[in-house]
C-alpha atoms as an extended CHARMM CRD file, in Angstrom:
* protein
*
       147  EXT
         1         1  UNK       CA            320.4090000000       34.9920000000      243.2380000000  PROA      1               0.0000000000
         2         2  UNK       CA            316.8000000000       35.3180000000      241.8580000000  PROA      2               0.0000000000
         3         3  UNK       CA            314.3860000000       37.7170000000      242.2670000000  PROA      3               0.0000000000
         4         4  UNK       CA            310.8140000000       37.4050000000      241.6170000000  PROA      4               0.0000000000
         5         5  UNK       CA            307.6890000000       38.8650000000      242.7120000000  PROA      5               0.0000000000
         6         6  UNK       CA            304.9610000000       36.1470000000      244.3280000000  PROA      6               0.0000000000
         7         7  UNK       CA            301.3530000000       36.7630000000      244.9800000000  PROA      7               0.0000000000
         8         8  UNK       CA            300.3040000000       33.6470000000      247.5130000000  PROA      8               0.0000000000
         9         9  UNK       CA            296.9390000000       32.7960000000      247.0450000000  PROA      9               0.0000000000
        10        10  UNK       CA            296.3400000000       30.4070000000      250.1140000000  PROA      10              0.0000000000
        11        11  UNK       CA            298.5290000000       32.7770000000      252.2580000000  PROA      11              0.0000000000
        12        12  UNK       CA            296.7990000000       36.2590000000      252.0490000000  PROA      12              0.0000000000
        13        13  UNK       CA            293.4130000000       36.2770000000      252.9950000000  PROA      13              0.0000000000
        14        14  UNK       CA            291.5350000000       38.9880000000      250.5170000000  PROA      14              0.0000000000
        15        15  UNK       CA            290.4750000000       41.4080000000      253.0960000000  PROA      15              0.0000000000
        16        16  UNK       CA            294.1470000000       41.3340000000      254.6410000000  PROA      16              0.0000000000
        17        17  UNK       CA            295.6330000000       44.8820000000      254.4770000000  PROA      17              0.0000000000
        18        18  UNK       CA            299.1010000000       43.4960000000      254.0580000000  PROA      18              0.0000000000
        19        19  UNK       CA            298.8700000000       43.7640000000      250.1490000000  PROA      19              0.0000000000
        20        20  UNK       CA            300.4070000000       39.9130000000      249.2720000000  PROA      20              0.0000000000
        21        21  UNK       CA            301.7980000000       42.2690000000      245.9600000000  PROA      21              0.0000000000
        22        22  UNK       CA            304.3680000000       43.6890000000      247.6450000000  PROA      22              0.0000000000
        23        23  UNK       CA            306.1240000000       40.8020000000      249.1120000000  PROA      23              0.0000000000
        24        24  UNK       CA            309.1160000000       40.0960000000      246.8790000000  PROA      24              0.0000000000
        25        25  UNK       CA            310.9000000000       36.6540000000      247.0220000000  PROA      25              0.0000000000
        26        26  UNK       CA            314.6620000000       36.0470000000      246.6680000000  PROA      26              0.0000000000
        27        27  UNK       CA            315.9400000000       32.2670000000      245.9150000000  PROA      27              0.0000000000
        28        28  UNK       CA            319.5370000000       31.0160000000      246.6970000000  PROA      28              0.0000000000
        29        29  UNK       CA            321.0670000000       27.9630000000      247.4830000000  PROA      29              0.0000000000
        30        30  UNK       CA            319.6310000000       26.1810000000      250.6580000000  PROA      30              0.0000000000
        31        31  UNK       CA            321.2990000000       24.4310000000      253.6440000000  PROA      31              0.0000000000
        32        32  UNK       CA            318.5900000000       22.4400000000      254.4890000000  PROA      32              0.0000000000
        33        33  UNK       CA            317.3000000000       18.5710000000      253.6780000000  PROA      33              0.0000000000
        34        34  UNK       CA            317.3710000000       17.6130000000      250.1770000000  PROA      34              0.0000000000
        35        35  UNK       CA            320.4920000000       16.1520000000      249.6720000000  PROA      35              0.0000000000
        36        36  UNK       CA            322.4240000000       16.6700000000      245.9350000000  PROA      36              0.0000000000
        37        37  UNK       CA            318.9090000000       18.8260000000      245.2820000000  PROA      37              0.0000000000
        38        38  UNK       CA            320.1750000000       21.5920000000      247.4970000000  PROA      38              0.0000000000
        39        39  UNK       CA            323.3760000000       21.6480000000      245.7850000000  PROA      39              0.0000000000
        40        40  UNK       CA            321.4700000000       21.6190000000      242.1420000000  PROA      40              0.0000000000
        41        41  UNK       CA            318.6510000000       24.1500000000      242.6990000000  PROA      41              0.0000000000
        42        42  UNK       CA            317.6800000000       27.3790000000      244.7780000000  PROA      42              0.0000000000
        43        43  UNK       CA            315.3530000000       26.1010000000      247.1110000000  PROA      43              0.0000000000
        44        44  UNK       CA            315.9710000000       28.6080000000      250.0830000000  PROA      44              0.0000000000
        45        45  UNK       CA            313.7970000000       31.4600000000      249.9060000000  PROA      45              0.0000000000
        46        46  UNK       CA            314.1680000000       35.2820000000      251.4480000000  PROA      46              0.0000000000
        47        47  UNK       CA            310.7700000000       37.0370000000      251.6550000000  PROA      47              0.0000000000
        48        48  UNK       CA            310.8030000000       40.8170000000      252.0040000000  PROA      48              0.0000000000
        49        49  UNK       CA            307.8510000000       43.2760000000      252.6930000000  PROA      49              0.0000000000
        50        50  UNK       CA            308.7480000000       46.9620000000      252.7930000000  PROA      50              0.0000000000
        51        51  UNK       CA            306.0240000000       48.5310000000      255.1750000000  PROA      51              0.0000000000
        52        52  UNK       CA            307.4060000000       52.1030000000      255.0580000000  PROA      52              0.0000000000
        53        53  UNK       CA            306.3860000000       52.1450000000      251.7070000000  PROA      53              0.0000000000
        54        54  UNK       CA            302.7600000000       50.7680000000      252.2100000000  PROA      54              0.0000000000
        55        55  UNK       CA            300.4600000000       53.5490000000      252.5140000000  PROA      55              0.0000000000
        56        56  UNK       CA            297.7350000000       51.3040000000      254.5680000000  PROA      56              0.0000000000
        57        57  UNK       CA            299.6110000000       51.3680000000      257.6690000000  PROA      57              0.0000000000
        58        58  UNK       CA            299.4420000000       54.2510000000      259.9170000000  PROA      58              0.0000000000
        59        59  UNK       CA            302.9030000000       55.5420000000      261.3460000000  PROA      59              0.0000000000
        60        60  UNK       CA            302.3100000000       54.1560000000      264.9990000000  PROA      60              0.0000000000
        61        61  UNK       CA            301.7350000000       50.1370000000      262.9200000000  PROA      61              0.0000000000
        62        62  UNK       CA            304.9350000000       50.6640000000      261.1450000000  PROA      62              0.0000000000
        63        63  UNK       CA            306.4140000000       51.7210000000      264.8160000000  PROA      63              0.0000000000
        64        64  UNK       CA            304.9540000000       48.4720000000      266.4830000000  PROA      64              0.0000000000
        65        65  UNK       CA            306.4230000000       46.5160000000      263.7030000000  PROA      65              0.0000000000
        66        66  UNK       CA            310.1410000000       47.9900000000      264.1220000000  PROA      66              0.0000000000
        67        67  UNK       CA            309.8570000000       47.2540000000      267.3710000000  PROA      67              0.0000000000
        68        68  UNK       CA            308.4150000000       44.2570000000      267.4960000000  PROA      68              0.0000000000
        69        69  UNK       CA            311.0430000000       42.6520000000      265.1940000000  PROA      69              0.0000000000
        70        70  UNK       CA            314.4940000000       44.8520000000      264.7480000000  PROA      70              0.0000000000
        71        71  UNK       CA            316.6080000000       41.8650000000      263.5880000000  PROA      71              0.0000000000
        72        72  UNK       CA            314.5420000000       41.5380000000      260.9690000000  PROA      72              0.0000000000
        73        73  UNK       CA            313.9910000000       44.6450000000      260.0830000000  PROA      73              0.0000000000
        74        74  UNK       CA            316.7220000000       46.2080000000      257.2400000000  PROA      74              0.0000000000
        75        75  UNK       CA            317.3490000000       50.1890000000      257.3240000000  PROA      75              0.0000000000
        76        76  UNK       CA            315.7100000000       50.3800000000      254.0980000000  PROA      76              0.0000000000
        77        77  UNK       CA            312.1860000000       49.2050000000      256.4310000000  PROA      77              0.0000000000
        78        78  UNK       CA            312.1940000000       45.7700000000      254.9420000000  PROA      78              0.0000000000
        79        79  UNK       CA            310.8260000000       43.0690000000      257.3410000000  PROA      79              0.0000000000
        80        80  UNK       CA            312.4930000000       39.8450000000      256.0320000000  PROA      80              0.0000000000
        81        81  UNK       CA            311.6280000000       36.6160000000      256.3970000000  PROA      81              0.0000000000
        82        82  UNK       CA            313.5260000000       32.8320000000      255.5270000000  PROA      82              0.0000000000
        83        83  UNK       CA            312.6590000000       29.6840000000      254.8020000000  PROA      83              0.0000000000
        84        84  UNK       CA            314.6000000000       26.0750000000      253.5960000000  PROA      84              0.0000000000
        85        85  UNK       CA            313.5360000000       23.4530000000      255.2580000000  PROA      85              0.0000000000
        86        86  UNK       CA            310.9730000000       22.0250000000      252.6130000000  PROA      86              0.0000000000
        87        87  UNK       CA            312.8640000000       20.7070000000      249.6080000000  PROA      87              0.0000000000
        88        88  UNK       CA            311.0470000000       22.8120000000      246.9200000000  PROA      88              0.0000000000
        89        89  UNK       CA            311.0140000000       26.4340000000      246.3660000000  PROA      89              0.0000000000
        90        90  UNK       CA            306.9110000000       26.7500000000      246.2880000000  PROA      90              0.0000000000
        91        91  UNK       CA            306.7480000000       24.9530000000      249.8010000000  PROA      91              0.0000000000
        92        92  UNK       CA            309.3900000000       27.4300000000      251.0470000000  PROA      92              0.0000000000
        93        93  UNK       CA            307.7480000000       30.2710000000      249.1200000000  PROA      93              0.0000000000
        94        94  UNK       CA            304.9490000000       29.3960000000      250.8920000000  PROA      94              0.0000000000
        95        95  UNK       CA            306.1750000000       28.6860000000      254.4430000000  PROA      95              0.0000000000
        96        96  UNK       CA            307.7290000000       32.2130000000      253.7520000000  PROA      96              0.0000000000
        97        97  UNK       CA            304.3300000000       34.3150000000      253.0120000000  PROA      97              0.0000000000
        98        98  UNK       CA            302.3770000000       32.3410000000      256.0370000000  PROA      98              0.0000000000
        99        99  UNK       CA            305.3530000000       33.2630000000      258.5720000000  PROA      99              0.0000000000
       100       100  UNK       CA            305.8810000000       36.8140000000      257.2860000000  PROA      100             0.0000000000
       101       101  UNK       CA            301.9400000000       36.8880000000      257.4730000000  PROA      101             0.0000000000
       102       102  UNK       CA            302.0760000000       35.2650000000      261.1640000000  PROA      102             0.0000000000
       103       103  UNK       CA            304.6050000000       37.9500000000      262.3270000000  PROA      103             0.0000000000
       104       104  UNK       CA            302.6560000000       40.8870000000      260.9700000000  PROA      104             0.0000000000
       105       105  UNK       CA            299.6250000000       40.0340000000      262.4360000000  PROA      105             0.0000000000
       106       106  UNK       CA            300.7730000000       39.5850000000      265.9000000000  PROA      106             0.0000000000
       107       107  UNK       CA            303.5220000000       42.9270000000      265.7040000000  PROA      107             0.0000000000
       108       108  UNK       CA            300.1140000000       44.9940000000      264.8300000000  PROA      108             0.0000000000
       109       109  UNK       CA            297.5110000000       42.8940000000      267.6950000000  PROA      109             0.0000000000
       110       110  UNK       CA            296.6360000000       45.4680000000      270.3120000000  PROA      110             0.0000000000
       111       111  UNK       CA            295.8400000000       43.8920000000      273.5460000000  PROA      111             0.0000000000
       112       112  UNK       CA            292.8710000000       45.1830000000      275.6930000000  PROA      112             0.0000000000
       113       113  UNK       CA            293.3200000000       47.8290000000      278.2500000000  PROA      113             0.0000000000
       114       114  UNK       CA            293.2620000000       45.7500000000      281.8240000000  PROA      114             0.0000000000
       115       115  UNK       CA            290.0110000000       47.0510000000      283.5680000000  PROA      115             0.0000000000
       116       116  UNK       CA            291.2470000000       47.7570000000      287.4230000000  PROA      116             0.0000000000
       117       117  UNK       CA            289.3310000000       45.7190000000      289.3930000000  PROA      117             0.0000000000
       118       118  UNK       CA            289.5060000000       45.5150000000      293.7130000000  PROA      118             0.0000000000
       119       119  UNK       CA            290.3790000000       43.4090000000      295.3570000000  PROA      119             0.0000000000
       120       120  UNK       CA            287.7810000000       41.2030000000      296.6530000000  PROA      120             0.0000000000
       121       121  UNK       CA            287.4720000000       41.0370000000      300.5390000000  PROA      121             0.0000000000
       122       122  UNK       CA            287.7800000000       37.0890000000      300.7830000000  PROA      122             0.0000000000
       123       123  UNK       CA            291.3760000000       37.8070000000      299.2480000000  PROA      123             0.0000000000
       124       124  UNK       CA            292.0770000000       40.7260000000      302.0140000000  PROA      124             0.0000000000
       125       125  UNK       CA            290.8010000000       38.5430000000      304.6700000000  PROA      125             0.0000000000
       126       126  UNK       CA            292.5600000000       35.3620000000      303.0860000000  PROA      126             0.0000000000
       127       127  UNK       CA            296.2420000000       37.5110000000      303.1650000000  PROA      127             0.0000000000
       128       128  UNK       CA            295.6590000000       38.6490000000      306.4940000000  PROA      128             0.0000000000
       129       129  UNK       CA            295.4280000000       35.6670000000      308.2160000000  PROA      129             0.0000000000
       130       130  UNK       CA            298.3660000000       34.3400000000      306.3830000000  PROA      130             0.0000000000
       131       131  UNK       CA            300.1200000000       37.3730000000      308.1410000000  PROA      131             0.0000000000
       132       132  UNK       CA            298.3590000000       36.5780000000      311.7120000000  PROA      132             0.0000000000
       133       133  UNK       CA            299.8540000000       32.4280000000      311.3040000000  PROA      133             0.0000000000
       134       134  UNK       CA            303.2750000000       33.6970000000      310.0270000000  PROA      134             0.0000000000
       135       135  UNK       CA            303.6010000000       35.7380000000      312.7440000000  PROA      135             0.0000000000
       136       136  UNK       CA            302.1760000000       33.4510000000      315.8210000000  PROA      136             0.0000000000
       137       137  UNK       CA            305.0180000000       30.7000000000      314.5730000000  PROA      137             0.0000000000
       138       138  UNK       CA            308.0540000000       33.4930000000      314.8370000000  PROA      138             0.0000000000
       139       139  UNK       CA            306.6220000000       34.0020000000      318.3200000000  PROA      139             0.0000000000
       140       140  UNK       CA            307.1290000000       30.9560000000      319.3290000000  PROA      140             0.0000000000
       141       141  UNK       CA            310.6420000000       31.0990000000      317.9770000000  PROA      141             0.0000000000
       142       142  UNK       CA            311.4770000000       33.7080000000      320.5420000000  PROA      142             0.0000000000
       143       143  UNK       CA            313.4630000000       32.8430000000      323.6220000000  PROA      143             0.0000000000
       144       144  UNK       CA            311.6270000000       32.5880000000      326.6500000000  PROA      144             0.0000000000
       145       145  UNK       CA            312.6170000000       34.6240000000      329.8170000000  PROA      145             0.0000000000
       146       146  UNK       CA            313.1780000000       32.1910000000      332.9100000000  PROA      146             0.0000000000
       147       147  UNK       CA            312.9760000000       33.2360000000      336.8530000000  PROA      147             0.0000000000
């Protein structure tokens, strides 16, 4: 198995603050389409980032990461990331750094706080005349008393 270290220019965008540096690649053989090419060359690729280890996350981004992903996640706080379905290693190389990329950004997206809102009164009204119809048509369901 190979190891190598891959910058991806097209992948990391320069103001990023995943540093593209510290994502190592690992090739081995692949599974995926390529016919006697998979069996010749290592065109399956393993991308690892260790995030404990990067000093421009805060503790609580490393903690929304780990959560966000623990099968991918090794004890060693590696977030890993494959790819073989292209047929050469750069394409999977690639694939790898956008994906790895793709799953960091959204582990470390903090949605807005919901503003409370009330509820408007056509909504009230609206609910409580649904209430008033339910209840007329189980009233006529009842039995009615003869004489």
């Amino acid at each position: 198995m190979e190891k190598e270290r891959f910058m991806p220019q097209e992948t990391a965008p320069p103001d990023d603050k995943t540093p593209a540096q510290n994502i190592t690649f690992e090739s081995s053989h692949s599974s995926g389409p390529g016919g006697q090419n998979v069996n010749k060359r290592e065109t399956k690729v393993r991308a690892r980032w260790n995030f404990e280890n990067d000093p421009a996350l805060t503790e609580d981004q490393k903690q929304r990461i780990r959560s966000a992903y623990p099968g991918r996640v090794t004890e060693a706080g590696e977030l890993i990331v494959e790819s073989q379905s292209e047929r050469s290693r750069d394409a999977n190389q690639r694939k790898a750094a956008a994906r790895l990329l793709d799953l960091i950004a959204r582990a470390l997206e903090v949605a807005p706080e919901r503003q409370e809102t009330k509820v408007p009164f056509s909504a009230k009204r609206a609910r409580l005349e649904e209430k008033h119809h339910t209840a007329a048509k189980k009233e006529l369901r009842k039995k009615v008393d003869e004489w």
